[in-house]
TORBAFI-837872 format. One record per atom (N, C-alpha, C): atom name; residue in one letter; x negated, z negated, y negated. Coordinates in Angstrom, 3 decimals. Atoms other than C-alpha are relative to their C-alpha. Example, Ala and Ser with C-alpha at 12.3 -4.5 7.8 and 13.67 -1.06 7.14 Angstrom:
<recs>
  name  resn         u         w         v
     N     A    -0.890     0.000     1.190
    CA     A   -12.300    -7.800     4.500
     C     A    -0.900     0.000    -1.200
     N     S     0.820     0.060     1.190
    CA     S   -13.670    -7.140     1.060
     C     S     0.770    -0.730    -1.090
</recs>
This chain:
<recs>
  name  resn         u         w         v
     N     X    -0.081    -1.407    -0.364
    CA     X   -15.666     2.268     9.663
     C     X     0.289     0.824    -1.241
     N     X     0.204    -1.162     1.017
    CA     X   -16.210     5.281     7.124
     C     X     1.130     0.799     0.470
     N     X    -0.804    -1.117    -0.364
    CA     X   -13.439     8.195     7.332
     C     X    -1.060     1.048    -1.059
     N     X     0.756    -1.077     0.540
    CA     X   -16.159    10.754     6.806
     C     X     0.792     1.797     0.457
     N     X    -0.441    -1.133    -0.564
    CA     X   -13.720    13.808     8.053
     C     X     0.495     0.652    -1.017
     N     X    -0.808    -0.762     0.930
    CA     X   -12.296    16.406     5.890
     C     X     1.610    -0.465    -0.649
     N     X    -1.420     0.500     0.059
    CA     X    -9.120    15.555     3.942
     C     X     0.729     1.050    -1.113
     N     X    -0.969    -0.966     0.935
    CA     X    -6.352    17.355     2.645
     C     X     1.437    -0.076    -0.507
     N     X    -1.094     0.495     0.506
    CA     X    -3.460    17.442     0.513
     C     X     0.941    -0.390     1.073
     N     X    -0.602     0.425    -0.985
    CA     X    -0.641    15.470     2.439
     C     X    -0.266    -0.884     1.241
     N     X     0.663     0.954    -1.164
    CA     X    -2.988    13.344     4.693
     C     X     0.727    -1.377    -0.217
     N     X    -0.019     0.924    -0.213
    CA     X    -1.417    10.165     5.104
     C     X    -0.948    -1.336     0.719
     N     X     0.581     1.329    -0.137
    CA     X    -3.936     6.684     5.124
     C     X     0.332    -0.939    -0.424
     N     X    -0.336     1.682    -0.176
    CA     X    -3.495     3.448     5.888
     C     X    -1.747    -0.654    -0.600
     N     X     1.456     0.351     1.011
    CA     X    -6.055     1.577     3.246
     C     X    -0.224    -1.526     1.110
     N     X    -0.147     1.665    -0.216
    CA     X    -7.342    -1.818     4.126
     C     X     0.882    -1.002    -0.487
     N     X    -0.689     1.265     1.422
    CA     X    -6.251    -3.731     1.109
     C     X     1.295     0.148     0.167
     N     X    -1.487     0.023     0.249
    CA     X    -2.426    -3.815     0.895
     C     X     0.335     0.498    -2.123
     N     X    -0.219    -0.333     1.388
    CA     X    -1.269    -2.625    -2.724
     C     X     0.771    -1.577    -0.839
     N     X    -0.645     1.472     0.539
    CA     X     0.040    -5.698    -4.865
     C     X     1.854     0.481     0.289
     N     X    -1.532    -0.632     0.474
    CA     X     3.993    -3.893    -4.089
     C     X     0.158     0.106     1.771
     N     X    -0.044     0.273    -1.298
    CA     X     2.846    -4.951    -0.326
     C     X     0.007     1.417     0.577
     N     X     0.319    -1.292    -0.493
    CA     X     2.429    -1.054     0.633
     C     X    -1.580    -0.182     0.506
     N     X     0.889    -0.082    -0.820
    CA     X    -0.394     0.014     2.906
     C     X    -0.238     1.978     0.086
     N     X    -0.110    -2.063    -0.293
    CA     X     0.161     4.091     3.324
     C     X    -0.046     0.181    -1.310
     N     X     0.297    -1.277     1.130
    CA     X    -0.952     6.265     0.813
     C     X    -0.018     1.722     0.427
     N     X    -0.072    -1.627    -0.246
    CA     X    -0.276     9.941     0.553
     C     X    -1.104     0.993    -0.695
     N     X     0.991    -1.424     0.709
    CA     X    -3.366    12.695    -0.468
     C     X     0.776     0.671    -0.929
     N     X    -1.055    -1.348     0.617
    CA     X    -1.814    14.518    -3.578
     C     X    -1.677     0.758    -1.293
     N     X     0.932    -0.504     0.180
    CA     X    -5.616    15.230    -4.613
     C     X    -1.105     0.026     0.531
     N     X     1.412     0.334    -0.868
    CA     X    -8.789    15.969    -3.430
     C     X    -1.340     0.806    -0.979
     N     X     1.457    -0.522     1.076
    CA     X   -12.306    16.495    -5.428
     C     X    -0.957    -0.719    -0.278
     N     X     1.012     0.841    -0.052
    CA     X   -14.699    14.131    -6.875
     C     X     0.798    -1.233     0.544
     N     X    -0.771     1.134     0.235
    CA     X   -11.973    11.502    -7.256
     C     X     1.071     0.773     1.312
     N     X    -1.263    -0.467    -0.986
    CA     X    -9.081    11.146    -4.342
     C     X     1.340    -0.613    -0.358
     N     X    -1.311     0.424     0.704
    CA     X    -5.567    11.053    -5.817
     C     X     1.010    -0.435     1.150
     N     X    -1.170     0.680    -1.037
    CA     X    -3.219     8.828    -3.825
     C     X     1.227    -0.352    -0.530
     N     X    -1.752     0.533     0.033
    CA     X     0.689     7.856    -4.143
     C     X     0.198    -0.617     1.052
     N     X    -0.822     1.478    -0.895
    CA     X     1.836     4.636    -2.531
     C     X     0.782     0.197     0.332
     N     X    -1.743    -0.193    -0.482
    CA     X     4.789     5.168    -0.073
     C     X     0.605    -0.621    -0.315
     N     X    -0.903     1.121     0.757
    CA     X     6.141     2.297    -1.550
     C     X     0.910     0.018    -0.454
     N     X    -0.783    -0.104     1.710
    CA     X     6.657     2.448    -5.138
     C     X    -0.339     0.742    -0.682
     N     X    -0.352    -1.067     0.625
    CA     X     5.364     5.650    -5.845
     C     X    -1.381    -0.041    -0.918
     N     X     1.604    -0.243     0.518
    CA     X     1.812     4.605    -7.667
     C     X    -0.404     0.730    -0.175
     N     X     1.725    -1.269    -0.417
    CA     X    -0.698     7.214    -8.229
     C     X    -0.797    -1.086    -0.428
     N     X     1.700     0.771     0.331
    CA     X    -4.425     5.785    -8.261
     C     X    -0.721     1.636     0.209
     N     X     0.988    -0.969    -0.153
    CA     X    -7.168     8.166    -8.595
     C     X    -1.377    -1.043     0.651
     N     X     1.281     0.989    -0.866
    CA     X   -10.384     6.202    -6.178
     C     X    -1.404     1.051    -0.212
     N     X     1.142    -0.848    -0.227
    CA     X   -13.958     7.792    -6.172
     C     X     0.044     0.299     1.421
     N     X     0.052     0.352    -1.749
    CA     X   -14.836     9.204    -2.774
     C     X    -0.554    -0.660     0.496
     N     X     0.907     0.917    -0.870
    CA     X   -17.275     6.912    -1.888
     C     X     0.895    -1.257     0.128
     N     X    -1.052     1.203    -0.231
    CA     X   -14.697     3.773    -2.613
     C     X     1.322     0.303     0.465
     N     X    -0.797    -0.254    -0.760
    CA     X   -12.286     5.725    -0.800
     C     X    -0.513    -0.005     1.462
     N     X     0.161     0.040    -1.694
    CA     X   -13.965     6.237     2.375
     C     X    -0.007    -1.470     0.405
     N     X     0.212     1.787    -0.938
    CA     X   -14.942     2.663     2.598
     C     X     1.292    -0.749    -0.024
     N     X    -1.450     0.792    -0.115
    CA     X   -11.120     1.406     1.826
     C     X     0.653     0.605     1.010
     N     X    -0.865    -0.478    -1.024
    CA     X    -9.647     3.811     4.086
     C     X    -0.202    -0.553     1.604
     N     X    -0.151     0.549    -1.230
    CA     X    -8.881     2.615     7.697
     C     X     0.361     0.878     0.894
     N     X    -0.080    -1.479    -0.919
    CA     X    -7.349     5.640     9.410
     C     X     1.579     0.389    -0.779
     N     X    -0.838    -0.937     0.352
    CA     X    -5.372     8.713     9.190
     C     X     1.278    -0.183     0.531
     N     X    -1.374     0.399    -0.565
    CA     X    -1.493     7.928     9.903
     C     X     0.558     1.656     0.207
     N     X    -0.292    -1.670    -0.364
    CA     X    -0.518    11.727     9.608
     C     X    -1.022     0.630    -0.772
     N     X     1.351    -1.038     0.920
    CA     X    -2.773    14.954     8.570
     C     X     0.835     1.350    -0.209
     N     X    -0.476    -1.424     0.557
    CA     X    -1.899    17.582     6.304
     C     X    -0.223     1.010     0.319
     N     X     0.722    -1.307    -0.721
    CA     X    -2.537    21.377     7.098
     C     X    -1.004     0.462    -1.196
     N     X     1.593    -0.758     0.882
    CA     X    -5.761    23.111     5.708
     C     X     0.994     0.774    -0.972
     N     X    -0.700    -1.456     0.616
    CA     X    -4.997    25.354     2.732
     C     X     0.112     1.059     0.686
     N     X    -0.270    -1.596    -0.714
    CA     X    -4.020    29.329     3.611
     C     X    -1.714     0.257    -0.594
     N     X     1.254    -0.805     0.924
    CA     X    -7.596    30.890     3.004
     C     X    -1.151    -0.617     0.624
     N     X     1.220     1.190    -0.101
    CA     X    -9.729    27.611     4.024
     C     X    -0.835     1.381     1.079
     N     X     1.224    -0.436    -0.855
    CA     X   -12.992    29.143     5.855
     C     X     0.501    -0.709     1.499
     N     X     0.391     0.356    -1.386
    CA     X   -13.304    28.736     9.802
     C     X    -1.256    -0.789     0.196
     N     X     1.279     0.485    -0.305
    CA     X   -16.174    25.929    10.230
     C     X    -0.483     0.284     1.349
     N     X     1.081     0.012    -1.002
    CA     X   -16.835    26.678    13.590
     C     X    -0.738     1.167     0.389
     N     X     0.780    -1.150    -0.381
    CA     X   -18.211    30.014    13.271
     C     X    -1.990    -0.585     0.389
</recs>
């Protein structure tokens, strides 16, 4: 399964892989080409491409709020 949905700072995912520090949750603290994560762990950052992020990710454990400003998609 792909997590093709919008993501935003503060999203909490649960990866497949386990981190070598036995963590599983990662926290969103970027979003762009590359997706910047921090390990609840031990605190890691990784930077992932998005394409080898969607395919590691497994699902959303909590979801951050949209920026102030973001556009309305469902117009």
């Amino acid at each position: 399964m792909e997590i093709a949905e919008k993501l935003y700072i503060g999203d909490v995912v649960e990866m497949r892989k386990a981190h070598p520090c036995g963590g599983t949750l990662w926290t969103v603290v970027r979003v762009g080409a590359d997706i910047g994560l921090v390990c609840q762990t031990c605190g890691r950052r990784v930077l992932l491409p998005r394409r080898r992020f969607a395919h590691q990710a497994k699902r959303f454990v909590a979801r951050g709020s949209p920026p102030e400003g973001a556009a309305d998609e469902t117009k």
